[in-house]
Structure formats: C-alpha cells, structure tokens
N, CA and C atoms as a LAMMPS dump frame, in Angstrom:
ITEM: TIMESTEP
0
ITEM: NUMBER OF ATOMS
594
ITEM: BOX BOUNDS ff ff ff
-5.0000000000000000e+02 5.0000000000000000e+02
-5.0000000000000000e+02 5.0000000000000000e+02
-5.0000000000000000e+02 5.0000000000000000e+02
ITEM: ATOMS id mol type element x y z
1 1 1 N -428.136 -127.251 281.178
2 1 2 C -427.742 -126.745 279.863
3 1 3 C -427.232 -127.907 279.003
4 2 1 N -428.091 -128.019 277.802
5 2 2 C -427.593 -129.149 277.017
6 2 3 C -425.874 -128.742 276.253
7 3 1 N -424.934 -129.891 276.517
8 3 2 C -423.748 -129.996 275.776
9 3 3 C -423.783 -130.817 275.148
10 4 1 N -422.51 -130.903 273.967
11 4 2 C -421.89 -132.15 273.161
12 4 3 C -420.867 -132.959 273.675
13 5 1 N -421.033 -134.094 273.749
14 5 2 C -419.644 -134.68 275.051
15 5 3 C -419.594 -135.781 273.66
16 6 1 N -418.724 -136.51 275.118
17 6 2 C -418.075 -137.874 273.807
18 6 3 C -419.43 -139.147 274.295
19 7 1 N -420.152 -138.618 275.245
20 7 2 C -420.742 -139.788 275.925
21 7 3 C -422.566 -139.335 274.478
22 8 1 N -422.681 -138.316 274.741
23 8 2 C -423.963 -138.479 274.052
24 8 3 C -423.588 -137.621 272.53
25 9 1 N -422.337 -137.499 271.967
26 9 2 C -421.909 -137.58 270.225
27 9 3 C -422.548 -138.74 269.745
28 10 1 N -422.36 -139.641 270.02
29 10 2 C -423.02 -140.897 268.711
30 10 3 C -424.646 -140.33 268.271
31 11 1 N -425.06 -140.289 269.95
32 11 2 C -426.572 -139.996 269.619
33 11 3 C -427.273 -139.064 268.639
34 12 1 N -426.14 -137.955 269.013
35 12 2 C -426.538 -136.85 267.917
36 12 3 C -426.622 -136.774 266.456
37 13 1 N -425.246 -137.411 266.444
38 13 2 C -424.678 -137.97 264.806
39 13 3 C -425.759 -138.812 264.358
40 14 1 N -426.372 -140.001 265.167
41 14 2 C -427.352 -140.603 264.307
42 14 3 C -428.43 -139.817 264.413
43 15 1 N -429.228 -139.082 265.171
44 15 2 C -430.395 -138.474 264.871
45 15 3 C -430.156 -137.281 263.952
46 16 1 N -429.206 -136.497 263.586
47 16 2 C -428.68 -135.954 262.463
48 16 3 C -429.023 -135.942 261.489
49 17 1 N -427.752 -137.983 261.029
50 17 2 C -427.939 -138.114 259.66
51 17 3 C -429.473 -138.902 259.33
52 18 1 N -430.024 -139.149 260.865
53 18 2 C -431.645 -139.263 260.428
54 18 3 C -432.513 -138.215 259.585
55 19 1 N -431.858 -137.072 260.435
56 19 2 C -433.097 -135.762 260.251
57 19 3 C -432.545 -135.282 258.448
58 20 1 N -431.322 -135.548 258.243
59 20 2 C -430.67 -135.342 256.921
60 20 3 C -431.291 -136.207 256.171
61 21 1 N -431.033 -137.822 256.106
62 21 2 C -432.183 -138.338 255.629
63 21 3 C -433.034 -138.437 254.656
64 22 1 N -434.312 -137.964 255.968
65 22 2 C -436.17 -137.768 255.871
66 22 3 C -435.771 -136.302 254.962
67 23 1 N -435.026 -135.313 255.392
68 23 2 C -435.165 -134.327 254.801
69 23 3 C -434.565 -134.364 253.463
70 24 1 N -434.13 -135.095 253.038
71 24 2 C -433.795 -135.146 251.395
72 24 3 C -434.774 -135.337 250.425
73 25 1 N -435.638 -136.046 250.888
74 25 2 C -436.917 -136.149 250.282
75 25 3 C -438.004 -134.727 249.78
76 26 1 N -437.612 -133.732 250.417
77 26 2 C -437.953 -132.373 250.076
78 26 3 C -437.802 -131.343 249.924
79 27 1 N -436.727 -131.368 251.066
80 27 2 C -435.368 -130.346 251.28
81 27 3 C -435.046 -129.818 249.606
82 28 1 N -434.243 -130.74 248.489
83 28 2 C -433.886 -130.198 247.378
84 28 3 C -434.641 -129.272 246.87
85 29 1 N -435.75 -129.607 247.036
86 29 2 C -436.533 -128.736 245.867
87 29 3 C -436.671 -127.125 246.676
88 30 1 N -436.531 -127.011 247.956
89 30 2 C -436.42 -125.785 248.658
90 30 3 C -434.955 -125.088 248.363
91 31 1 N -434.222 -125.639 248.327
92 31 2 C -432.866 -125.557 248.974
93 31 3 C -432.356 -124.898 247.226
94 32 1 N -432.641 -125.853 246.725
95 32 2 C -432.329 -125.668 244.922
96 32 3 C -433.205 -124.186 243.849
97 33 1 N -434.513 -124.225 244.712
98 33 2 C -435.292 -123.064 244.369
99 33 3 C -434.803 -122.467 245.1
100 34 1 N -434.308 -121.533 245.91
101 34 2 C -433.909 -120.472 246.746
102 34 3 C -432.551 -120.151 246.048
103 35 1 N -431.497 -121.002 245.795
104 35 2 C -430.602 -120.9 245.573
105 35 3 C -430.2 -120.509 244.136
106 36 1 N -431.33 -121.285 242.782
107 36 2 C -430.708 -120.924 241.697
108 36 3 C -432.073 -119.546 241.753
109 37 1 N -432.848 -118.842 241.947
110 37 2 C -433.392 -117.403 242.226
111 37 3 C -432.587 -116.546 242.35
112 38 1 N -431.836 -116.904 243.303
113 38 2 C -430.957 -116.066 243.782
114 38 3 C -429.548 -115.374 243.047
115 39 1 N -429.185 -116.699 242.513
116 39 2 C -427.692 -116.586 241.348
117 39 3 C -428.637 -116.743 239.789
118 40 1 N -429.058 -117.237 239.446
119 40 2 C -429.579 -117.71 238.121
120 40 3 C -430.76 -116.457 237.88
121 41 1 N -431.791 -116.605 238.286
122 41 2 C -432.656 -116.089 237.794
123 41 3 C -433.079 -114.564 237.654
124 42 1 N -433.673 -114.525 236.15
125 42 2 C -433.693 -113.124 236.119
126 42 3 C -435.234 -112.519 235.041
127 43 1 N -435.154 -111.237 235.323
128 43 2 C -436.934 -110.91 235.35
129 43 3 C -437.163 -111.139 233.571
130 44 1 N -435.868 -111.073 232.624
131 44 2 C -435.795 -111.215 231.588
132 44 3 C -435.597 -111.995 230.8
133 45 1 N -435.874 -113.34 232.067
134 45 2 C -436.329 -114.431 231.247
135 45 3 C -437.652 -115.02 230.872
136 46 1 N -438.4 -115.623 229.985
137 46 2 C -439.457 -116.02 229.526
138 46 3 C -439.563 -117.226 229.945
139 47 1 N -438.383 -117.955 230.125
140 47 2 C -438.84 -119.156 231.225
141 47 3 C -437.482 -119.268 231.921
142 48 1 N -437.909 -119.97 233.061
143 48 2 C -436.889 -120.82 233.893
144 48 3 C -437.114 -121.508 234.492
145 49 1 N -436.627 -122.912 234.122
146 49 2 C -437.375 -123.825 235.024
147 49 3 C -435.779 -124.93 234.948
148 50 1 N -436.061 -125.795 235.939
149 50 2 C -435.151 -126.618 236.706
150 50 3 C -435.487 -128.3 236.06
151 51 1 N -434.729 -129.243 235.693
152 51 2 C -434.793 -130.413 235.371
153 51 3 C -435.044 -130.97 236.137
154 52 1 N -435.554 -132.438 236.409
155 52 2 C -435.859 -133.126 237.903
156 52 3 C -434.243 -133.59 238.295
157 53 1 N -433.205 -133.959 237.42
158 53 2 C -432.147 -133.853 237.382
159 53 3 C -431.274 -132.976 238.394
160 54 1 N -431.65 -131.737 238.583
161 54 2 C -430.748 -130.923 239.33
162 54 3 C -431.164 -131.46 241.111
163 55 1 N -432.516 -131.659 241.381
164 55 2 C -433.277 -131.859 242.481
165 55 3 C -432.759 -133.5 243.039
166 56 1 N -432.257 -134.171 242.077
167 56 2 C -431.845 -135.78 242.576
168 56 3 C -430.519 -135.479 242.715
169 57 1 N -429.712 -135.102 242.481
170 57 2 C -428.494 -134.796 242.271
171 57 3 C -428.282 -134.116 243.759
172 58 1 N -428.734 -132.732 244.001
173 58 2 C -428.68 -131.927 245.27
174 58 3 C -429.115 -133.328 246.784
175 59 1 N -430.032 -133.894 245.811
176 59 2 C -430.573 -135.2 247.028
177 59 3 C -429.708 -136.072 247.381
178 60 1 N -428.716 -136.625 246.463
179 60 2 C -427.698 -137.527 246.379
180 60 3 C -426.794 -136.84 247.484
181 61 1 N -426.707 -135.905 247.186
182 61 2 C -425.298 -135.099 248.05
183 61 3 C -425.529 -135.282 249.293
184 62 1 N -426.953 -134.605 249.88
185 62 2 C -427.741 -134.71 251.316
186 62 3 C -427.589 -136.357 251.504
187 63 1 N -427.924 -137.537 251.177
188 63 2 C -427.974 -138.885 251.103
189 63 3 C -426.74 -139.091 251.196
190 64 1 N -425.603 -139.154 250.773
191 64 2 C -424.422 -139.2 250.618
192 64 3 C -423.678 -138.754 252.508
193 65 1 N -424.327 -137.558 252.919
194 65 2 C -423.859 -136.888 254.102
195 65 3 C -424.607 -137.852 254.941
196 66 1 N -425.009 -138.681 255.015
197 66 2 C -426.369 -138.991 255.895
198 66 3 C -425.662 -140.291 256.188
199 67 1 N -424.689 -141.041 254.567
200 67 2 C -424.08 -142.162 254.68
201 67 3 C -422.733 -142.149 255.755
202 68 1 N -422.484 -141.49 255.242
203 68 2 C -420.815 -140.718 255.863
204 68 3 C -420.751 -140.777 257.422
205 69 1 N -421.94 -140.05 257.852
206 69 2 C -422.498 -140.297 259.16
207 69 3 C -422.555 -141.245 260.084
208 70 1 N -423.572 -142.01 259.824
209 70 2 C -423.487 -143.557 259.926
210 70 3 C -422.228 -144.28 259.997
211 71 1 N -421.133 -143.891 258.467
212 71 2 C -420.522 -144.833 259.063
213 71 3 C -419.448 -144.763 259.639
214 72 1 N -419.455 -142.791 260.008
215 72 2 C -418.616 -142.621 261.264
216 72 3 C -419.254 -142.989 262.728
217 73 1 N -420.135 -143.457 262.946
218 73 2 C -420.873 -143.272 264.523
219 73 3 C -420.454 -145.446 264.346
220 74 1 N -420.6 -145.761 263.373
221 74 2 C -419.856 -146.948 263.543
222 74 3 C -418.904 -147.413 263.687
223 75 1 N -417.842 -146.541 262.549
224 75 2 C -416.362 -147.167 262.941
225 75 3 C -415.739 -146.18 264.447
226 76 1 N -416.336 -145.499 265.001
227 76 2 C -416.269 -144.596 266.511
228 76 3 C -416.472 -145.794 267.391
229 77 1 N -417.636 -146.152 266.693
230 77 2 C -418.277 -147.71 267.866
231 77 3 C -417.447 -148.77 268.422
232 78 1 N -416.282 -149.09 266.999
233 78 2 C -415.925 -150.514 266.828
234 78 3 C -414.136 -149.393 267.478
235 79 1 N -413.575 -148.059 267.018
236 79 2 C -412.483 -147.953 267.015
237 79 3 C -411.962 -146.678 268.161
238 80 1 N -410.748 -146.141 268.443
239 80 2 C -411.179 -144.911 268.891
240 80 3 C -409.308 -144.66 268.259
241 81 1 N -410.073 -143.581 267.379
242 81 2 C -408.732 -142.967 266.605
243 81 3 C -409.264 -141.662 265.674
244 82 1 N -408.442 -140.599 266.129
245 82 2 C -408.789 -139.452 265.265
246 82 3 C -408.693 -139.647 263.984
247 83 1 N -407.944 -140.677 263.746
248 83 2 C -408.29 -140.769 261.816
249 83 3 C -409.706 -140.241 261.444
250 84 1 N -410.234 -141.74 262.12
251 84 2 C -411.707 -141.452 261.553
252 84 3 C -412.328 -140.209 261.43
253 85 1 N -411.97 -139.38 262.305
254 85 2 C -412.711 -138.16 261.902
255 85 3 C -412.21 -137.159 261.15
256 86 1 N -411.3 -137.532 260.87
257 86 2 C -410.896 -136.519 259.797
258 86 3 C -411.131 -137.273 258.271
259 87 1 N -411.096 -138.527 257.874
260 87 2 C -411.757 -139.314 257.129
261 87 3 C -412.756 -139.348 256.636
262 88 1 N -413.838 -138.693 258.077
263 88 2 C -415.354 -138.695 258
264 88 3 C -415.552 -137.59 257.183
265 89 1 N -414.921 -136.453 257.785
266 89 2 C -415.019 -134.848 257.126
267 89 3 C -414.907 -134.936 256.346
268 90 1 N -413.449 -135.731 255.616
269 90 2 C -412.961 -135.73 253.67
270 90 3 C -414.128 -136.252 253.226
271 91 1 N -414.633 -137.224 253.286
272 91 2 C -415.395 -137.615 252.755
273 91 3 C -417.074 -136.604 252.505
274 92 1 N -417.179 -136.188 253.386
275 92 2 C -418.711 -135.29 253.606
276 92 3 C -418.022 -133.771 252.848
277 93 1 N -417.254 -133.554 252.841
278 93 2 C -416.655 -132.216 251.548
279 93 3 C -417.235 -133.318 249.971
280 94 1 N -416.979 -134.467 249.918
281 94 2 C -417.565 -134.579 248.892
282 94 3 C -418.884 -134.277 248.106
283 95 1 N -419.513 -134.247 248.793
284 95 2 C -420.782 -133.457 248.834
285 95 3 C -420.901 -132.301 248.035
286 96 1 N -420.36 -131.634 248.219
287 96 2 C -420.091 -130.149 248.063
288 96 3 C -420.085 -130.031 246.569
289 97 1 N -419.383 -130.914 245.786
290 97 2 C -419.489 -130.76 244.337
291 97 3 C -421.183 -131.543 243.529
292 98 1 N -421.703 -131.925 244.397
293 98 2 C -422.994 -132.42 244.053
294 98 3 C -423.845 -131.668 244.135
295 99 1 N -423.825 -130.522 245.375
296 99 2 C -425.123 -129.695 245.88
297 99 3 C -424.222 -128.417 244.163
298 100 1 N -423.296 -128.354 243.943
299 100 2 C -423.244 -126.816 243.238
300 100 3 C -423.476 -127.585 241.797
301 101 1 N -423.392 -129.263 241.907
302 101 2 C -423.988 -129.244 240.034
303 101 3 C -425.476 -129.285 240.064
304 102 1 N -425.735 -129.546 241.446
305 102 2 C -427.601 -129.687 241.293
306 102 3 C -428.169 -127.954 241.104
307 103 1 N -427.594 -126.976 241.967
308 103 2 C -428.085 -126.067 241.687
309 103 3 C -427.818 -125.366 240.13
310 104 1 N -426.528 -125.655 239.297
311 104 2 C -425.854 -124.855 238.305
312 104 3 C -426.579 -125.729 237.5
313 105 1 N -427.893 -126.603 237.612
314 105 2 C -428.648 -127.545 236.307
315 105 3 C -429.863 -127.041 236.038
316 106 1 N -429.938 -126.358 235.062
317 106 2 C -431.106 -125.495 234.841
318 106 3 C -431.328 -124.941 233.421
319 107 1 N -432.453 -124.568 232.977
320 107 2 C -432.765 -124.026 231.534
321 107 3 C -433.567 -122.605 231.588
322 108 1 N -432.974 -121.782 230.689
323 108 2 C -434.179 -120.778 230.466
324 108 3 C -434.287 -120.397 229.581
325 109 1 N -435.191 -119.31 228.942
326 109 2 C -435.717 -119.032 227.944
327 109 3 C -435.704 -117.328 227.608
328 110 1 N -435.045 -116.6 226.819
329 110 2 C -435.496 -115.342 226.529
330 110 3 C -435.444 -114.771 224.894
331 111 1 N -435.342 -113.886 224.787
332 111 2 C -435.319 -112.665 223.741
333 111 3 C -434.37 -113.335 222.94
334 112 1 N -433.075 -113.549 223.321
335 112 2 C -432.076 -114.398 222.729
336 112 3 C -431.876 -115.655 221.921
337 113 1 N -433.183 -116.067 222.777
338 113 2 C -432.237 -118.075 222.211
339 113 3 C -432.251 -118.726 223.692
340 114 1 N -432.557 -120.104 223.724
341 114 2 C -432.174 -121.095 224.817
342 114 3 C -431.175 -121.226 225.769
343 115 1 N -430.992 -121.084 226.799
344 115 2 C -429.839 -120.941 227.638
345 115 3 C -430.028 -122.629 228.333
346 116 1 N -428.856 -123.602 228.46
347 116 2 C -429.199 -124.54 228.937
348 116 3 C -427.684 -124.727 229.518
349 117 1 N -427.727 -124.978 231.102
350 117 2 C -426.884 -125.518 232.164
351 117 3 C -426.749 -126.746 232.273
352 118 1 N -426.357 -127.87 231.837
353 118 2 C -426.825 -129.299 231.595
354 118 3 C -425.785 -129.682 232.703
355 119 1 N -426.694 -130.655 233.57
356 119 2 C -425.463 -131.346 234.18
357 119 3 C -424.368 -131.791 234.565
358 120 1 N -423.946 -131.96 235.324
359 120 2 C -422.155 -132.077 235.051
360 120 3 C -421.268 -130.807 234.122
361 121 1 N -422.068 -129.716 234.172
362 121 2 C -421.073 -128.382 233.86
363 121 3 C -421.551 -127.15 234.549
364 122 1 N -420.785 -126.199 234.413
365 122 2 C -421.142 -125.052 235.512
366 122 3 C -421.211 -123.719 234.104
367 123 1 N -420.99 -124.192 233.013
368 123 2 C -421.118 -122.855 231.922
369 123 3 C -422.297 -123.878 231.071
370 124 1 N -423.253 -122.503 231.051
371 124 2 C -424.101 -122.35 230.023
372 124 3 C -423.786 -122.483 228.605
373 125 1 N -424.546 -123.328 227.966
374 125 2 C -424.137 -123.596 226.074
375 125 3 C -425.8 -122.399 225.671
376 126 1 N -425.72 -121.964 225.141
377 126 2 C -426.503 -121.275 224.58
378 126 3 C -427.35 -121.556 222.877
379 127 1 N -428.178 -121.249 222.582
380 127 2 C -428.931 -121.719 221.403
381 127 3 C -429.408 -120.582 221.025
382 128 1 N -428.782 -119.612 219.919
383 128 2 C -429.792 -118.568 219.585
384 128 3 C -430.853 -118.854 218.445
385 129 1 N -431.664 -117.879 218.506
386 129 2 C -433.175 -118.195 218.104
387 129 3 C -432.52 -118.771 216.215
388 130 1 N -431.295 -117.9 215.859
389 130 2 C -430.929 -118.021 214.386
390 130 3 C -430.413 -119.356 214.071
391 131 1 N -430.097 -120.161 215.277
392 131 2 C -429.395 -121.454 215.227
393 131 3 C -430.025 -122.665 214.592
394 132 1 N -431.845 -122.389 214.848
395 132 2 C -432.614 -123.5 214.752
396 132 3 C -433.232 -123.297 213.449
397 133 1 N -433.377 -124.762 212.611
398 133 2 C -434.049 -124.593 211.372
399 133 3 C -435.365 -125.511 211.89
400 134 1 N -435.625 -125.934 212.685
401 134 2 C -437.016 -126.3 212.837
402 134 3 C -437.533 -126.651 214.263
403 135 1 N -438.796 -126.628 214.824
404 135 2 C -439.38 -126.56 215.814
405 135 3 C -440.357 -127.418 215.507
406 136 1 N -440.646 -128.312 216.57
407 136 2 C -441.787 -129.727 216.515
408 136 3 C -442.613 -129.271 217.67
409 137 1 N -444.03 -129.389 217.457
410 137 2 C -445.191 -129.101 218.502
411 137 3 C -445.365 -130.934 218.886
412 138 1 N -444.969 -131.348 219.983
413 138 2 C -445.437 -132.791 219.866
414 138 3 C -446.646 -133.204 220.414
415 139 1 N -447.612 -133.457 220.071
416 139 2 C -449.038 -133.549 220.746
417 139 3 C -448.992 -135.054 221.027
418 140 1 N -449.833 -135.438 221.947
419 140 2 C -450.457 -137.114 222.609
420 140 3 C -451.577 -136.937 222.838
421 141 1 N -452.251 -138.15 222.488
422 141 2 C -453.544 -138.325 222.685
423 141 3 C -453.994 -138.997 223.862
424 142 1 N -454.892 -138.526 224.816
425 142 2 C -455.143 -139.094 226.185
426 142 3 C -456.42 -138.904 226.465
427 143 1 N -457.633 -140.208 226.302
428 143 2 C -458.833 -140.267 226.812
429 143 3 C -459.816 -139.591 225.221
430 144 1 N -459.15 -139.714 224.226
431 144 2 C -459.783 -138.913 223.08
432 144 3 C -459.035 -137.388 222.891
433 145 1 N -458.771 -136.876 223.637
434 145 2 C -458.255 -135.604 223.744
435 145 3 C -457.217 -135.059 223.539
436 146 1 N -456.305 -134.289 222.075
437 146 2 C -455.085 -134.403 221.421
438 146 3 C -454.261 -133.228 222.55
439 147 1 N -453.613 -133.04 222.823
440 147 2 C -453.041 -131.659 223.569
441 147 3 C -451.31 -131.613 223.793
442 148 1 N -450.631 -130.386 223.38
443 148 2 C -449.586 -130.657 223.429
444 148 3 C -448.497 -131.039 224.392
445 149 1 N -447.932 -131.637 224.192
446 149 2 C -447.348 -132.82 225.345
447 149 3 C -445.56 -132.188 225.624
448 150 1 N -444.857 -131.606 224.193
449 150 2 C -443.315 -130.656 224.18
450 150 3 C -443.477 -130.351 222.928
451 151 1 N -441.73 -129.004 223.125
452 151 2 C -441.203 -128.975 222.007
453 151 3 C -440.327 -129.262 221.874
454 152 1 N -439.892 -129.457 220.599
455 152 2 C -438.605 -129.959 220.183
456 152 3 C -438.031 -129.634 219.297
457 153 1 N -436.923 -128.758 219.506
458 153 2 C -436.209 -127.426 218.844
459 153 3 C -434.908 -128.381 218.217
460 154 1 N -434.628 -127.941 217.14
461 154 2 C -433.703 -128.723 216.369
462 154 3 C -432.611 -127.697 215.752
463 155 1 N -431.395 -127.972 215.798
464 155 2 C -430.404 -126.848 215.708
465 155 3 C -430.062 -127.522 214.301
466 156 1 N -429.18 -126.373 213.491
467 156 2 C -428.601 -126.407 212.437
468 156 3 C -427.722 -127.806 212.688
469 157 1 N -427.411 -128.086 213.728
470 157 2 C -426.234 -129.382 213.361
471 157 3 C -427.043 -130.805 214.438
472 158 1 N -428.724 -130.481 213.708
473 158 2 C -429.137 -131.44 214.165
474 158 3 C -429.559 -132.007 215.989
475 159 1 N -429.048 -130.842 216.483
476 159 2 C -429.021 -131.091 217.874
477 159 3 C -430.507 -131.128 218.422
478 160 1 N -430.871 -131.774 219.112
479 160 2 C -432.669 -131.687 219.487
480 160 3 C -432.671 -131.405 221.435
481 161 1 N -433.414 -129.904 221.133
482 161 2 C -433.15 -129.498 222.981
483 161 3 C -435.287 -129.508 222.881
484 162 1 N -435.175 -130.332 223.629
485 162 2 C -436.859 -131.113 224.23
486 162 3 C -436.971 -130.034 225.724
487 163 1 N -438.291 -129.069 225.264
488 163 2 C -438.495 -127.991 226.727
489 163 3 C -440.769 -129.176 226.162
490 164 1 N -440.542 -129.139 228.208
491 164 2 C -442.012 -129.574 228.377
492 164 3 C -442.558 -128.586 228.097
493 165 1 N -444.384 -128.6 227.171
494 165 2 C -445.413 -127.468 227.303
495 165 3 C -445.791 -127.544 228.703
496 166 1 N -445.433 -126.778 229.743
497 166 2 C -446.205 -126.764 231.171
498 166 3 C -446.186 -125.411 230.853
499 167 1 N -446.872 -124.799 232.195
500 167 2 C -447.54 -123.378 232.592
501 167 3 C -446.71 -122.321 231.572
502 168 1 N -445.453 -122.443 232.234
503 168 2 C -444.616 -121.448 232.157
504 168 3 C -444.406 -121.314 230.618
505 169 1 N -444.459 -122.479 229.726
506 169 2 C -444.16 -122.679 228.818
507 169 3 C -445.628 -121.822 227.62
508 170 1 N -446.784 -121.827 228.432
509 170 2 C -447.809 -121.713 227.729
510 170 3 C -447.602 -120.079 227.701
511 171 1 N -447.646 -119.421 228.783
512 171 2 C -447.49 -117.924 229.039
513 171 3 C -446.694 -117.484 228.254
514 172 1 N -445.358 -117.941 227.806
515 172 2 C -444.233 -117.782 226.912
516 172 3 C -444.142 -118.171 225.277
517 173 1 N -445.707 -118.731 225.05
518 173 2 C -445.665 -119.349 223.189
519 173 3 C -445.589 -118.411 222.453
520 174 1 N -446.492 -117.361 222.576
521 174 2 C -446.518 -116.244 221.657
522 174 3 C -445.408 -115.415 221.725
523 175 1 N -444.309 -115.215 223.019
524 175 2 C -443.343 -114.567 222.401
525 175 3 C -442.119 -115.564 221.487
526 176 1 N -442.178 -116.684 221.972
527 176 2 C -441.443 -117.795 221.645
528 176 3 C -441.86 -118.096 219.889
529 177 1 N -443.282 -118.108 219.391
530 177 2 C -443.459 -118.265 218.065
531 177 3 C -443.231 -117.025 217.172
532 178 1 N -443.303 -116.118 217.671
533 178 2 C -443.017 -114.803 217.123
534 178 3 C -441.503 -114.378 216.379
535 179 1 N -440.585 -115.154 217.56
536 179 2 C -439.587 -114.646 217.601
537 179 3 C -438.958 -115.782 216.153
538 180 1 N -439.362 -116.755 216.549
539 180 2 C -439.122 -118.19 215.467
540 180 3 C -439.674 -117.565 214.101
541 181 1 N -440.47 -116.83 213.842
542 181 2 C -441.347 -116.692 212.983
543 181 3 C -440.205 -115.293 212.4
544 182 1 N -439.992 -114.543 212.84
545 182 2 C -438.609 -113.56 212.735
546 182 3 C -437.652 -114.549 212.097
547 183 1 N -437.252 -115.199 212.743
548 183 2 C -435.777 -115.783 212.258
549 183 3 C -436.365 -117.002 211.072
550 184 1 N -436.608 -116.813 210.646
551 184 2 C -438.107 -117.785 209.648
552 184 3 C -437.228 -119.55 209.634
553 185 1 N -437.71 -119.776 211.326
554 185 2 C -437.71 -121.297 211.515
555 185 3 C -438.884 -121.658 211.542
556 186 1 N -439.285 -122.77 210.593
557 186 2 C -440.557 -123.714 210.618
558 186 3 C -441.157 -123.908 211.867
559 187 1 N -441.848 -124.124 212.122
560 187 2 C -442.876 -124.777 212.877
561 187 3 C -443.628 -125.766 212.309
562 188 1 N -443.782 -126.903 212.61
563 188 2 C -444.344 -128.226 212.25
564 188 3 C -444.716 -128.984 213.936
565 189 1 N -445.658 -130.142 213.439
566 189 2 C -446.429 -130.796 214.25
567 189 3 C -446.616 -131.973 213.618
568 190 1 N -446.773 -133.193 215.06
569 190 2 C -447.264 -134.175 214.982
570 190 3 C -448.717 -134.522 214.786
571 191 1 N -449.516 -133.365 214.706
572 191 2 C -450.726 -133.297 215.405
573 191 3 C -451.782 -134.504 214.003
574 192 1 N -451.108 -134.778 212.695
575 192 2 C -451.555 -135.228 212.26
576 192 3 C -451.598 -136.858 211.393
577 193 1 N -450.323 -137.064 212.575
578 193 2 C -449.845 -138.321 212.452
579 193 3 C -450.491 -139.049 213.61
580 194 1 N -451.381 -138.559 214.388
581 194 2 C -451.903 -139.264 215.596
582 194 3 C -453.085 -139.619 215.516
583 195 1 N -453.703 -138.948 213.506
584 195 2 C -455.238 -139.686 213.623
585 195 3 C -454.532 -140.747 212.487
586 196 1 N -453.64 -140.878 211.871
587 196 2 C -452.959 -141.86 210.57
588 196 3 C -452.961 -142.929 211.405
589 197 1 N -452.883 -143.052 213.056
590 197 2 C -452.553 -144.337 213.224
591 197 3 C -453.879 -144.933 213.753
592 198 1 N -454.894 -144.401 213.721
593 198 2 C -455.986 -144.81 213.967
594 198 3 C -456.883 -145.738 212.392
C-alpha cells in the first residue's frame, strides 16, 4: 500500500509541482471556463467571452504554486525545521487571490449595455446602450480582402471599450445594431480610409 513518509515527500512534491507545471499550460482555460459558466454566465447574455488576460493570470497562480514547491523540497534539502512548512503554505495561499481575479475577468454583452469585469476588480462597471455616442466598425485589409477586424464603442466621456468581431460577436450584430440604432448612436467605419491609403 502506497504511503507519504518523510523518506519519499521530496519525491512527490517535485513530481507535483512538475505535473502543476506542464499543466498550466492548459489547465486555465478548463479550469477558468467551468468556473466563470458556472458563477458568471447566463442564457441572457448575447455574448460572453473571457480576455486572454483572465487565462495568464489563473496560469501565474498555478506557476507561482509550482515555484513555492520547489523551493520548499529545497530548503527541506539544505534544512530541517517546521518553519519552512508553514512558510511554504503562506506563501501557496497566495495564489488564491490570482486564480479568483483570473476567473472574475470577463466581458459580456446583453439587452442592457456592456458588462465588463476588468482585471484586478471583482465588481462589474457597466456601459448602457444610452451611454455611447458612437460605435467604430474597424476593418483590415489582408491578402486584398477588407473584413472586420473590432468594435470600438466610445462612451459619452470618451471612454473606448474595444470587443473583437469573432463568432460570438457575429451571431450578436443584429441585435447589437438594432439596439444602437434605438438609442440613436452612430455607427461609422474605417472601411474607407483603407482604400485612401492606397
């Protein structure tokens, strides 16, 4: 029957903060999707999608535990004193405030106005649809071919919140221009400053 002793602890600890690691490299994006679904997301939003921001952040934390590790199975090596392990622990609770800003970093989209979780905070700033006096379609040109690349929503006090055109974003234009078109914010485009420079 396999146990944990003091003779084969190091071993474990390093194949551990190995397996912690390799697994940071993919782990976030599981760990971060399961988690903001679960608290965050809801059927009445028109989008929700996650910054690459929240996913490096949750990674840092895992990376961070992986360090901690290491350099308890070292100073164990060189010392033998319960400090260290209670040292080791304080330190790996640090963590803990990294994995809840990676998951609480997120944007969505509904009926309302912009909901955006920005980094380093755990409350939502909100953008209602009446806030914005103008909306930018930004198109790029790639291989001959113009196609839109973001938008870029501009608030009464100038503020500019940049959402990528991907999937989610495309499924969501027509309620998204509609609603702009209600609250009679412009819509404008680059689309014709990209043959001026030709």
């Amino acid at each position: 029957m396999f146990s944990i002793n003091k003779e084969n602890r190091p071993q474990i600890l390093l194949a551990l903060s190995i397996i912690i690691l390799l697994t940071s490299l993919f782990l976030p994006i599981i760990c971060v999707f399961i988690l903001q679904d679960i608290f965050y997301h809801s059927k009445s939003h028109w989008i929700f999608s996650t910054p690459a921001s929240a996913y490096i952040t949750f990674m840092i934390g895992m990376i961070w535990i992986s360090v901690v590790l290491f350099f308890h199975i070292f100073m164990t090596s060189k010392y033998e004193s319960s400090i260290i392990k209670w040292v080791s622990s304080f330190f790996i609770l640090w963590s803990i405030p990294l994995f809840v800003l990676g998951v609480s970093n997120y944007y969505y989209v509904d009926e309302r106005g912009i909901h955006y979780n920005y980094l380093g905070s755990i409350n939502e700033t909100a953008y209602e649809w009446n806030n914005f006096k103008e909306v930018k379609e930004i198109y790029s040109e790639k291989n001959g071919v113009s196609t839109i690349e973001e938008y870029e929503f501009i608030t009464n006090d100038h503020e500019v919140i940049v959402l990528p055109f991907n999937l989610e974003f495309k499924e969501a234009r027509k309620n998204i221009l509609n609603i702009l078109e209600e609250n009679g914010v412009k819509v404008t485009n680059n689309y014709g400053e990209l043959y001026e420079l030709h």
